[in-house]
PLY file of the C-alpha trace (Angstrom):
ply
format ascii 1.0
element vertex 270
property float x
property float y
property float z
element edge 269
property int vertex1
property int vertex2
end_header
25.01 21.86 -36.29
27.77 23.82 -38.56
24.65 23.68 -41.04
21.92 25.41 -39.11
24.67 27.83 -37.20
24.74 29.01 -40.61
21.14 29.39 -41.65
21.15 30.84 -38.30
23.38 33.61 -38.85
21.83 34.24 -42.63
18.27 34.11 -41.60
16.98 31.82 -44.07
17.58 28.36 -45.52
18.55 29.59 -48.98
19.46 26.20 -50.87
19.08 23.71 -48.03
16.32 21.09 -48.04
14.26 19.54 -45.25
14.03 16.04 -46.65
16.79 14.32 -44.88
15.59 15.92 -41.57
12.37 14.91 -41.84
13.20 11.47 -42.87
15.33 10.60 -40.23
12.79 11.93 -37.48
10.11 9.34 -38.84
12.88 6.98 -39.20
13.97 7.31 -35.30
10.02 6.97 -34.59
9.95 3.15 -36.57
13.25 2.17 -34.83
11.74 3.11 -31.18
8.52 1.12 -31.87
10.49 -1.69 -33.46
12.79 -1.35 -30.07
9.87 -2.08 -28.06
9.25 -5.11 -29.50
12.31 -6.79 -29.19
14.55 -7.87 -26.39
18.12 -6.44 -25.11
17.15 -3.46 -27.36
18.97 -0.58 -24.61
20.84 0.75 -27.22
18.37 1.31 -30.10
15.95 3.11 -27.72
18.55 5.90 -26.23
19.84 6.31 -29.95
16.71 7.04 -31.62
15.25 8.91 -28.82
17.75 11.46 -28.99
17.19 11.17 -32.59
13.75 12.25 -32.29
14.49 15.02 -29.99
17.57 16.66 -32.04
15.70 16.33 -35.49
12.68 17.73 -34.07
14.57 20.66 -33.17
16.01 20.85 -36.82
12.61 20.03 -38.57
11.26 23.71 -36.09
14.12 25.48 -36.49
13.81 25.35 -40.62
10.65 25.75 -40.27
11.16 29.01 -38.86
13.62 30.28 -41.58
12.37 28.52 -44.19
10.81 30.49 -47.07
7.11 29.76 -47.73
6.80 27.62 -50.26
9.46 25.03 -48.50
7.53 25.36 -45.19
4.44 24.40 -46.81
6.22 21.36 -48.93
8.09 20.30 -45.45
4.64 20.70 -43.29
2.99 18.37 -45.52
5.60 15.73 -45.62
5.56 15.79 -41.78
1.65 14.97 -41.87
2.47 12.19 -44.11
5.26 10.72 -42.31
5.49 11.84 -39.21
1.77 11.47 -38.51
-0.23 10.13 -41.45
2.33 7.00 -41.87
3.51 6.09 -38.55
-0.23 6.08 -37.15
-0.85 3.73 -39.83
2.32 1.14 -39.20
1.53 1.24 -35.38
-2.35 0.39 -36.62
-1.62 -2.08 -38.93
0.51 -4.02 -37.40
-0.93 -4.28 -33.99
-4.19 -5.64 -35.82
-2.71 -7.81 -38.14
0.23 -8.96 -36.46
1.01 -10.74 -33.33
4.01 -11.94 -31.61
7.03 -12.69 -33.08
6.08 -12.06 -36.31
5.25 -8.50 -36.34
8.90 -7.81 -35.15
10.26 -9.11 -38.24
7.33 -7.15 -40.40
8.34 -3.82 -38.35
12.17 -4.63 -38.72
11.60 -4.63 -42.31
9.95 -1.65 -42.28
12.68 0.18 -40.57
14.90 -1.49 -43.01
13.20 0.19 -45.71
12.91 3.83 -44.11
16.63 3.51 -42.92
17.91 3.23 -46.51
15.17 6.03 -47.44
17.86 7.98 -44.31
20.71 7.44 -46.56
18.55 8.13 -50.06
16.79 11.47 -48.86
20.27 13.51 -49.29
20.91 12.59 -52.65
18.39 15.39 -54.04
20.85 17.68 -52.85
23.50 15.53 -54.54
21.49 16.43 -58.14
21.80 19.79 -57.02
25.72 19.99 -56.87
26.14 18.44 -60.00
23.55 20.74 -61.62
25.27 23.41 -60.28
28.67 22.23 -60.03
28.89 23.42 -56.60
29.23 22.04 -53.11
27.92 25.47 -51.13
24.45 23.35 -49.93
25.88 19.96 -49.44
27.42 19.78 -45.65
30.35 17.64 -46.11
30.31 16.34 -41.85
27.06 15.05 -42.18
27.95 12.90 -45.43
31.59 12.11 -43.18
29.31 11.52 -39.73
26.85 9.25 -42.02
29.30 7.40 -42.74
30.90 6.21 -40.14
27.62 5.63 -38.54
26.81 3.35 -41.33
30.26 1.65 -40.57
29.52 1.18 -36.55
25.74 -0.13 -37.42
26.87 -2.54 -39.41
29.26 -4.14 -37.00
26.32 -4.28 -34.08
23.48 -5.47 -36.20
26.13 -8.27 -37.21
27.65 -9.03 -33.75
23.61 -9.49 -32.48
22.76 -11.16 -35.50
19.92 -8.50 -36.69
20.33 -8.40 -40.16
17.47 -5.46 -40.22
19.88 -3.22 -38.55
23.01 -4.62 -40.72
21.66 -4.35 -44.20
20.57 -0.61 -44.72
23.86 0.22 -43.39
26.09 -1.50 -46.42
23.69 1.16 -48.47
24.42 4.18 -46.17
28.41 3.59 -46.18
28.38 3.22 -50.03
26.56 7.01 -50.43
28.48 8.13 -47.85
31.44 7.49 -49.71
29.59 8.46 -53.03
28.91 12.15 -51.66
32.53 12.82 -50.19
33.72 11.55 -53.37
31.59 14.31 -55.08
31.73 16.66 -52.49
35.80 16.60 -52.76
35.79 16.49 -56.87
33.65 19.61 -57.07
35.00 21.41 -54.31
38.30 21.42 -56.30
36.82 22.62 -58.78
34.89 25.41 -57.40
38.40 26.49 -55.86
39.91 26.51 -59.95
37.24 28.79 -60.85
37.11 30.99 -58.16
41.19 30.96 -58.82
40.79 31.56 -62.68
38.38 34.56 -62.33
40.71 36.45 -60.42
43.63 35.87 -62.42
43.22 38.62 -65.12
45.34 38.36 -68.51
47.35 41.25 -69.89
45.16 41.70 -72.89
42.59 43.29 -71.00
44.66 44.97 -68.33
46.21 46.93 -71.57
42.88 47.46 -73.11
40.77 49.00 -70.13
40.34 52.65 -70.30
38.34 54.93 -68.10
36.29 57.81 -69.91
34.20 60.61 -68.26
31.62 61.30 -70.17
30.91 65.20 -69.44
34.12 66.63 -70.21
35.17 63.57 -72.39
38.83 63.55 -70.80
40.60 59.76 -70.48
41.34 59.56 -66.76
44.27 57.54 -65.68
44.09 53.77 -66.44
43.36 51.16 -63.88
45.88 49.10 -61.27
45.25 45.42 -62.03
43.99 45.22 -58.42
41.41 47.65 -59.38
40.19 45.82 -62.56
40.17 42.43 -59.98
37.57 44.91 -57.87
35.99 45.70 -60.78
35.22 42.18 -62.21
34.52 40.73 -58.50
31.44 43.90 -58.73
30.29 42.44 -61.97
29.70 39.14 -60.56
28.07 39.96 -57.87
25.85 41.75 -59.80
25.37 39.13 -62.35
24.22 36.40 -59.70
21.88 38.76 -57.89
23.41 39.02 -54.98
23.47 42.79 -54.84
21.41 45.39 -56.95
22.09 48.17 -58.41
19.77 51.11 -58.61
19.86 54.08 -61.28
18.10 56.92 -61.94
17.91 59.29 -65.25
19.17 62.29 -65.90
15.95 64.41 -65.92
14.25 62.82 -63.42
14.44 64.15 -59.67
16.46 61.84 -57.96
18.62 64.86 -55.79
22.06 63.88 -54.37
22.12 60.37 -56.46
21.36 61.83 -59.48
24.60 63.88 -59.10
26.76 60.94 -58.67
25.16 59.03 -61.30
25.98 61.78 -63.69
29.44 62.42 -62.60
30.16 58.35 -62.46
33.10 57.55 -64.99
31.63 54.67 -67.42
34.21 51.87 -68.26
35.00 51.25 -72.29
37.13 48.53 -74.04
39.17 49.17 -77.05
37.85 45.75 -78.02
34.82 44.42 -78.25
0 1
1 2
2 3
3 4
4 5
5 6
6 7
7 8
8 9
9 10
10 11
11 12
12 13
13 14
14 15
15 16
16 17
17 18
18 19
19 20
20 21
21 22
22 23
23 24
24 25
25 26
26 27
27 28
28 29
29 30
30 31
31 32
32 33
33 34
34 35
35 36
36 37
37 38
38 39
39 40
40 41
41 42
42 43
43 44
44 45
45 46
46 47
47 48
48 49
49 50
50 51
51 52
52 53
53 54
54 55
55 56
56 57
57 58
58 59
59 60
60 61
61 62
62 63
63 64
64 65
65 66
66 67
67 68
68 69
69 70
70 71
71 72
72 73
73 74
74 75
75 76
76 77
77 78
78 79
79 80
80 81
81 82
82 83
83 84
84 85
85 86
86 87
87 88
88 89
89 90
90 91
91 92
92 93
93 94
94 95
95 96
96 97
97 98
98 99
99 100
100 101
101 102
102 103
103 104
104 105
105 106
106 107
107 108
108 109
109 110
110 111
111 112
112 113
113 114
114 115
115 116
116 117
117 118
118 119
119 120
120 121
121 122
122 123
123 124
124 125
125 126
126 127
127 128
128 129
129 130
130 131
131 132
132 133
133 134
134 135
135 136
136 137
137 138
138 139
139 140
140 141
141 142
142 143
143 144
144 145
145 146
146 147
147 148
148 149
149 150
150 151
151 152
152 153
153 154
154 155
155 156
156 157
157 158
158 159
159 160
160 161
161 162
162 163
163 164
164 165
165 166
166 167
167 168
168 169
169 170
170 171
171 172
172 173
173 174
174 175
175 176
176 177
177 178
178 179
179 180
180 181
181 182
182 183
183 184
184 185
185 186
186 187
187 188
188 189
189 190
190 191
191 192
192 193
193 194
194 195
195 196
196 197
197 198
198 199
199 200
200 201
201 202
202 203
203 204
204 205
205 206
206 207
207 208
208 209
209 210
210 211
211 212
212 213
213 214
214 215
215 216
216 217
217 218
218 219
219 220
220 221
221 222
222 223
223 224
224 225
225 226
226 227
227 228
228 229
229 230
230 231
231 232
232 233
233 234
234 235
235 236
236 237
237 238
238 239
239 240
240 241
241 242
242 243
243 244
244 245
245 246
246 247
247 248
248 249
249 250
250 251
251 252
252 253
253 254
254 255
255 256
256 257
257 258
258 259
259 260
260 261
261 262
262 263
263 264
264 265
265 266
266 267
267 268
268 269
């Protein structure tokens, strides 16, 4: 939720992939059919249902802010999950199967696409360590993962179903893994965000501002000023805002004006 409230209020899905959403609504699918297959199964059924429903409503919802090229990536792995590969389980196994034995071959299934659940965030996992930042990586659903790995575990061992037990030793262990990474990075995305702003005296005794049409040295800059300054820069650096110029001879009216009377910064070192 704290995840799309955000793409919500930014109006797109910047960094954030659909994978995990997508795998988890064609995992809910397998466990519902495997559900209905077995006995005293009440629990497994009202789970994944709502499972269903609420990552439907994710898988729409980044559709809808999604930029193009991850619509069409997340559209296609819908029609080969979703559609293409659950039609075929339900087919094959209701032809090839019967009884007792296509329980186990559909628990195993759901074995397999429940670990896939725990797998699918680890591309985003590459990302933060390519990056060295934890800004797409929500750290409640690695902590709510978790613990639902934990809880699994203990019911598929208390009714001795070893296809709901298993995947979840796997999902506790990444779980783990990511809030582990997601705490080691974060600290370190704090130091550098610390460091930046922590200007040393060199260049506070170095920066001087010069106007370039009546070449007079204006008073030098407060260190809050030069912290201003250097915030500006990398913004502008990592795209985030743009900057737009015109020349002196061309007809650019009121900006022009400001552009020419803008004081430029210059170092006394290089």
């Amino acid at each position: 939720m704290p995840t799309f409230y955000k793409i919500y209020k930014k109006k797109s899905t910047e960094g954030y992939q659909s994978i995990p959403y997508v795998v988890a609504l064609f995992s809910s699918m397998l466990w519902i059919y495997y559900a209905f297959l077995k006995t005293n199964t009440t629990l497994l059924i009202t789970i994944n249902s709502f499972g269903v429903f609420i990552e439907t409503i994710y898988v729409v919802f980044y559709l809808f802010y999604a930029p193009k090229k991850a619509k069409v990536q997340t559209v296609k792995m819908l029609l080969l999950s979703v559609v293409g590969g659950f039609g075929a389980i339900v087919l094959v196994t209701q032809f090839l199967f019967k009884g007792a034995v296509r329980g186990q071959v559909v628990g195993w299934i759901c074995l397999v696409f429940s670990l896939c659940v725990f797998v699918a965030p680890l591309g985003i996992v590459r990302q933060v360590i390519k990056t060295k930042s934890v800004e797409y990586m929500p750290l409640l659903l690695s902590v709510f993962l978790t613990l639902s790995a934990v809880m699994w575990f203990f019911y598929g061992l208390l009714v001795k179903d070893i296809n709901i037990a298993i995947p979840n030793v796997l999902g506790f262990i990444l779980g783990i893994f990511q809030i582990v990474l997601y705490v080691i990075y974060n600290k370190k995305e704090k130091a550098i965000i610390l460091k930046e702003q922590k200007l040393p005296e060199k260049i506070q005794n170095h920066v001087i501002i010069v106007d370039e049409n009546n070449n007079q040295k204006l008073p030098e800059l407060t260190e809050e000023q030069i912290i201003d300054i250097v915030k500006l820069g990398s913004l502008i650096s990592s795209g985030k805002i743009h900057v737009a110029s015109c020349l002196h001879n061309s007809t650019c009216g009121v900006e022009a004006a400001k552009v020419e009377n803008t004081p430029k910064l210059q170092t006394a070192e290089a």
